[in-house]
LOSE-147111 format. One line per field, with one value per residue (C-alpha): residue number from 1; residue in three letters; x, y, z. Coordinates in pm, whole numbers, plus 50000, padded with zeros to 5 digits. Each point is the difference from the previous one (the first is absolute). Example, Ala and Ser with C-alpha at 12.3 -4.5 7.8 and 13.67 -1.06 7.14 Angstrom:
BEGIN
num <- (1  2)
residu <- (ALA  SER)
c1 <- (51230  50137)
c2 <- (49550  50344)
c3 <- (50780  49934)
This chain:
BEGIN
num <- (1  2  3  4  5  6  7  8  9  10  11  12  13  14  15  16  17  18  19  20  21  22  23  24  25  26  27  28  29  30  31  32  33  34  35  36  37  38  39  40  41  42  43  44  45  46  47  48  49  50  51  52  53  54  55  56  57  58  59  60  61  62  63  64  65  66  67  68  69  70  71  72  73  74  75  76  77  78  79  80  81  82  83  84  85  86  87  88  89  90  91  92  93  94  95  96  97  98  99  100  101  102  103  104  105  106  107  108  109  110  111  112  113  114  115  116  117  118  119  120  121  122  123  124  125  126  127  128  129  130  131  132  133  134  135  136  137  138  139  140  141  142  143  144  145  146  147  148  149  150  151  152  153  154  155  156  157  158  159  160  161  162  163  164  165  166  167  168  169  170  171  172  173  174  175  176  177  178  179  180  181  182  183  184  185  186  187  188  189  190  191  192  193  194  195  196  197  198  199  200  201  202  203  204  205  206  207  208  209  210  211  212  213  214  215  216  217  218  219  220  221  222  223  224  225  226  227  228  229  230  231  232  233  234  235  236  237  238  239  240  241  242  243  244  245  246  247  248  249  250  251  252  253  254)
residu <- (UNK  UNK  UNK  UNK  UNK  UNK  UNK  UNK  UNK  UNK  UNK  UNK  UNK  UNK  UNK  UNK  UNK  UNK  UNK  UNK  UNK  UNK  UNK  UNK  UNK  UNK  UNK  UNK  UNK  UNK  UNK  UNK  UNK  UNK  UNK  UNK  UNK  UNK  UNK  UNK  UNK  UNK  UNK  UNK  UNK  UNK  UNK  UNK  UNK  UNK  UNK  UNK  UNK  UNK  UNK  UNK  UNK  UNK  UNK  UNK  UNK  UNK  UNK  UNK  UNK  UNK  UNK  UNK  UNK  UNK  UNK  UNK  UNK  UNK  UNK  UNK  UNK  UNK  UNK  UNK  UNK  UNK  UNK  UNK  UNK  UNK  UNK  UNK  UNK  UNK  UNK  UNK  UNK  UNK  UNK  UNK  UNK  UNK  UNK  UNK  UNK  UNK  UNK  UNK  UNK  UNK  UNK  UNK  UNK  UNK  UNK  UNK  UNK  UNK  UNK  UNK  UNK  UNK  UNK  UNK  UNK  UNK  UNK  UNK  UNK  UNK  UNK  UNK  UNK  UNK  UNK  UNK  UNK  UNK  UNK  UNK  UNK  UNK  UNK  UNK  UNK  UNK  UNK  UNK  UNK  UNK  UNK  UNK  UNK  UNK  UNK  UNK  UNK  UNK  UNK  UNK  UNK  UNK  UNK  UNK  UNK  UNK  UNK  UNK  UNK  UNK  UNK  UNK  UNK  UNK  UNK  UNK  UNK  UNK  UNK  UNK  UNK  UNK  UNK  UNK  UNK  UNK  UNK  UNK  UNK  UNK  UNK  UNK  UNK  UNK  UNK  UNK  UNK  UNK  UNK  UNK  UNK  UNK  UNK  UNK  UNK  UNK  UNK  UNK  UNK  UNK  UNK  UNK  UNK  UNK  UNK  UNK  UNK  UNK  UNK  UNK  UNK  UNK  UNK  UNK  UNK  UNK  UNK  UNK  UNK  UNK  UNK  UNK  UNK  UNK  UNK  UNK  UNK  UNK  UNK  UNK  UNK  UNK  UNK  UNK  UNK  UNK  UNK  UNK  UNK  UNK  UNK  UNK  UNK  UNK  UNK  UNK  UNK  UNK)
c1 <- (69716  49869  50263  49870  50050  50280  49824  49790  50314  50129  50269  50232  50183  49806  50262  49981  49586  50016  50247  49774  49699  50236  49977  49582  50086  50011  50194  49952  50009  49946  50187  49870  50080  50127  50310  50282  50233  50393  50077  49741  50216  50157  49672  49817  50253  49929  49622  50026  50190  49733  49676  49784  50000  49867  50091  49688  49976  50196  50247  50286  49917  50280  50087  49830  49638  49855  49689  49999  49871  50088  49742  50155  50097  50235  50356  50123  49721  49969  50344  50030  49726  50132  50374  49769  49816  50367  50137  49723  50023  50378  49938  49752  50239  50308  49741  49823  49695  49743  49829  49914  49708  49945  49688  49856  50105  49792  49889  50165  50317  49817  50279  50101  49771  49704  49976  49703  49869  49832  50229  50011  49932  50274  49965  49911  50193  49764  49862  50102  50351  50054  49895  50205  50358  49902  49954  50315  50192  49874  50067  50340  50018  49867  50262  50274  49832  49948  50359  50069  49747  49719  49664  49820  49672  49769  49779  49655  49998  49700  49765  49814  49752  50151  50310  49722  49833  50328  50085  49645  50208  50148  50364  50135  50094  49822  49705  49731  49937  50100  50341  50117  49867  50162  50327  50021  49858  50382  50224  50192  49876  50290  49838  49701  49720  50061  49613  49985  49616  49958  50132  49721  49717  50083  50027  49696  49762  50183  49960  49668  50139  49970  50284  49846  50006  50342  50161  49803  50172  50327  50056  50215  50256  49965  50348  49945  49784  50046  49749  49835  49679  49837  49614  50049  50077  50376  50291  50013  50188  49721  50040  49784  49784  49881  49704  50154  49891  50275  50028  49785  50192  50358  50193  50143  50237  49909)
c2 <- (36798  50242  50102  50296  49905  50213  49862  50277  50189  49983  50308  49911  49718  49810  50079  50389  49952  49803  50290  50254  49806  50000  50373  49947  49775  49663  49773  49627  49961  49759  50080  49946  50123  50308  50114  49767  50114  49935  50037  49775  49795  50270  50212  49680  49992  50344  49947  49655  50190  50227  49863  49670  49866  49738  49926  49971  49823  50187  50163  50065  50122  49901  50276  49791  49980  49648  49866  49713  49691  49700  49787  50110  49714  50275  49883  50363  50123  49690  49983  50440  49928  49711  50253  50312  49795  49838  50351  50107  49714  50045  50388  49861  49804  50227  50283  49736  50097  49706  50003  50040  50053  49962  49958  49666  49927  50038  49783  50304  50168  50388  50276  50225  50327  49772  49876  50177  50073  49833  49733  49939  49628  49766  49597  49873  49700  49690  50036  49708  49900  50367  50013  49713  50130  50332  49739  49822  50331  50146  49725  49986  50408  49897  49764  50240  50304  49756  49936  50337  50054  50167  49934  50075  50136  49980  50234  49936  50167  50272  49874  50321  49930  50177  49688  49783  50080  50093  49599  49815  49848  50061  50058  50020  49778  50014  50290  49725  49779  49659  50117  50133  49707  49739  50213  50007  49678  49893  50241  49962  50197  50191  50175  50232  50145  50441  50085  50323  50094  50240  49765  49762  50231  50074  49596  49926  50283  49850  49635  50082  49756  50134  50140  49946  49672  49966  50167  49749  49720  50096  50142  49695  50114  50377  50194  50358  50172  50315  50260  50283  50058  50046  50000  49589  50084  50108  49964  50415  49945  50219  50075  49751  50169  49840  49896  49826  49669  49762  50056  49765  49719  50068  49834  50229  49966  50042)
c3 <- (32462  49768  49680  49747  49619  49777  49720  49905  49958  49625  50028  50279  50124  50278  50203  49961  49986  50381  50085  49898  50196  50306  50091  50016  50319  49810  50054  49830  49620  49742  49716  49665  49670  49916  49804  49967  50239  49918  50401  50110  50239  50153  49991  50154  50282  50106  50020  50192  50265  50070  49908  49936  49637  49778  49671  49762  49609  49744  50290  49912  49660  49760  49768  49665  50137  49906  50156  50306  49930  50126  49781  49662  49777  49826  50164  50002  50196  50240  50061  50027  50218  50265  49995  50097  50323  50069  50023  50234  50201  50050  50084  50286  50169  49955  50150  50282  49829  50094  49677  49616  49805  49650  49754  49872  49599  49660  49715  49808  49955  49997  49942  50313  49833  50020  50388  50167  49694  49650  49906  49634  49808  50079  50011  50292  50133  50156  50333  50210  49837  50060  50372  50085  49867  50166  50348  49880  50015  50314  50164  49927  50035  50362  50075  49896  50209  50331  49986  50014  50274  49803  49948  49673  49976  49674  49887  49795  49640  49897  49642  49914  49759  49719  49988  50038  49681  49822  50055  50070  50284  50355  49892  50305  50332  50341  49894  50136  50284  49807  49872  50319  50157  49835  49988  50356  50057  49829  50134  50331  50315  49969  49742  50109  49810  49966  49952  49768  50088  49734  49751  50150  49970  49638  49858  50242  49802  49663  50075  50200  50332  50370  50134  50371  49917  49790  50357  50234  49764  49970  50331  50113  49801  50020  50177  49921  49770  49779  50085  49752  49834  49643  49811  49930  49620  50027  50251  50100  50293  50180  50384  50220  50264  50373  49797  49736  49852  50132  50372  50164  49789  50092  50319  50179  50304  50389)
């Protein structure tokens, strides 16, 4: 199934953006971002009974933005963080929506004003002990959504050069083949692998890897993907075209 992104929408409600969307014909949404929305249960309701959703990352947005991440050693942030996903989760299953996506975590704790763009200096927390409380978490995120009946989906993070140099490091998790390797490699099945390909075409050009080849590798674990395009240097959220980059490596359904 094919949902269309709210998240380019920063002046509604997802709700009143997939509305909007509706009366052009659509009719499946993933909802991400937007305003906080004081109704959203109610509002959520409404939509479910007319169209397909998906919840997506930082949806619902609480009405104190703070940024997701699910690696951060900070225990107001991790613990924000593992609330936010619970409430998502439980939305899902109240719903009977099958599943929910949200993004991998960072070495960092960047501020909400800075994601998608130049991230300031911050200390960056160690690699590996990092990666494996972010695998410690999901997993138990994953046990909490399978007893609800939902299945989580990660998504890969976006390095643009510019956070490179500002840290002389890859601060983030699953930008290259060997994180997101060895993250799924210890995650349950339950947990499936959301491939952003723009995100992908920007940390390949940054990290000079092949994203042909990062695909062909992860494609075990790869449930859905997140489709748009950009110039490899920034995450634009361009339209794709029929001759697009990506399509000869995506599985698509009989």
């Amino acid at each position: 199934m094919i949902y269309l992104s709210t998240g380019g929408c920063s002046s509604k409600t997802a709700c009143e953006y997939a509305k909007e969307l509706s009366t052009l014909g659509l009719v499946s949404f993933e909802l991400s971002g937007g305003l906080h929305d004081p109704n959203v249960n109610y509002n959520l309701q409404q939509l479910a009974s007319e169209f397909n959703i998906s919840l997506h990352n930082y949806f619902p947005p609480p009405k104190e933005p703070f940024v997701l991440n699910l690696a951060s050693f900070d225990p107001i942030i991790h613990n924000r963080s593992i609330s936010h996903v619970k409430d998502a989760i439980n939305i899902c299953h109240r719903l009977s929506i099958p599943f929910y996506s949200f993004h991998a975590g960072f070495l960092i704790d960047p501020l909400p004003t800075e994601l998608g763009k130049k991230i300031s200096s911050k200390d960056v927390q160690a690699r590996l002990v990092t990666t494996d409380y972010f695998i410690e978490t999901v997993i138990a995120l994953a046990e909490y959504a399978q007893n609800k009946g939902v299945k989580l989906f990660l998504e890969n993070n976006v390095l643009t050069s510019t956070n490179l140099r500002t840290f002389g490091c890859d601060p983030l998790l699953m930008s290259d083949t060997p994180s997101c390797k060895y993250i799924f490699s210890n995650l349950p099945s339950s947990v499936g692998f959301l491939l952003d390909v723009a995100h992908l075409k920007v940390s390949a050009t940054t990290l000079d890897f092949s994203a042909s080849s990062f695909i062909e590798e992860m494609n075990p674990y790869i449930c859905a993907y997140h489709l748009s395009d950009n110039n490899g240097l920034v995450d634009s959220n361009q339209p794709f075209a029929f001759d697009s980059w990506f399509w000869d490596f995506l599985k698509i359904d009989d």
